[in-house]
C-alpha angles and dihedrals in degrees: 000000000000139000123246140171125217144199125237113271139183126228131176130203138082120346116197099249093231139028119277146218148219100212121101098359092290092136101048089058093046112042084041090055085052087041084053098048091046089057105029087051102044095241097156090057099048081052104114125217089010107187093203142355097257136121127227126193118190145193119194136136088067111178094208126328129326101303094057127083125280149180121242134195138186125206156099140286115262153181108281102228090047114119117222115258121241107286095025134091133203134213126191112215111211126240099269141143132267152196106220115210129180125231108204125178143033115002135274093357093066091048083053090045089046083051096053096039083057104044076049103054141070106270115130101223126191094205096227110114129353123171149181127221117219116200151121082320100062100041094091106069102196095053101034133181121181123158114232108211100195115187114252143193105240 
């Protein structure tokens, strides 16, 4: 693990229309059926002034700690000053610090190990903005790599 700050940063893609859940595996259904739509419809590449390639996914809104509802969005980085097509939202993530954290394996059980190893350990998280990058890494879903930013107090 190790701390990072970030600057603020803009991304544009799906956001969940209502604020999910981890019990009960509410999440998991929810946030895969928006994974599905982003994919099966092309969205990364409708996404204008892209600034990369990658993927984030991220988890924000929170309305406590991680057992309590939040909202999730999936999208790419992009210039700041890009307005969101019809049909897509943006969402612009503060300058904050982070814990950043690797998930490294099959897919998607090492990116829920990664999860529960988190929610278990000593990171004092802030709960603002957490998110995952998706790249070159992650395409191979059987040896994985995905880097876990996980908002932190400094």
């Amino acid at each position: 693990m190790e701390k990072a700050k970030l600057p603020d940063f803009k991304l544009i893609g799906l956001k969940l229309d209502r604020k999910t859940t981890n019990e009960g595996g509410q999440s998991n259904i929810e946030c895969g059926n928006l994974w599905k739509k982003f994919e099966t419809e092309n969205f990364a590449r409708r996404i204008p002034n892209k600034l990369s390639d990658e993927i984030y996914a991220v988890y924000f809104d929170y309305e406590g700690d991680h057992t309590q509802p939040f909202s999730y969005f999936i999208g790419c980085r992009v210039e700041i000053d890009t307005e969101a097509p019809q049909g897509m939202d943006s969402l612009t993530i503060p300058e904050q610090s982070y814990t950043k954290v690797m998930a490294k394996g099959k897919m998607p059980d090492c990116l829920s190990n990664t999860w529960q190893d988190i929610w278990r350990s000593n990171i004092e998280r802030s709960y603002r903005h957490d998110f995952e990058i998706y790249d070159d890494r992650s395409k191979d879903w059987s040896h994985a790599e995905v880097d876990i930013f996980v908002s932190s107090k400094e």
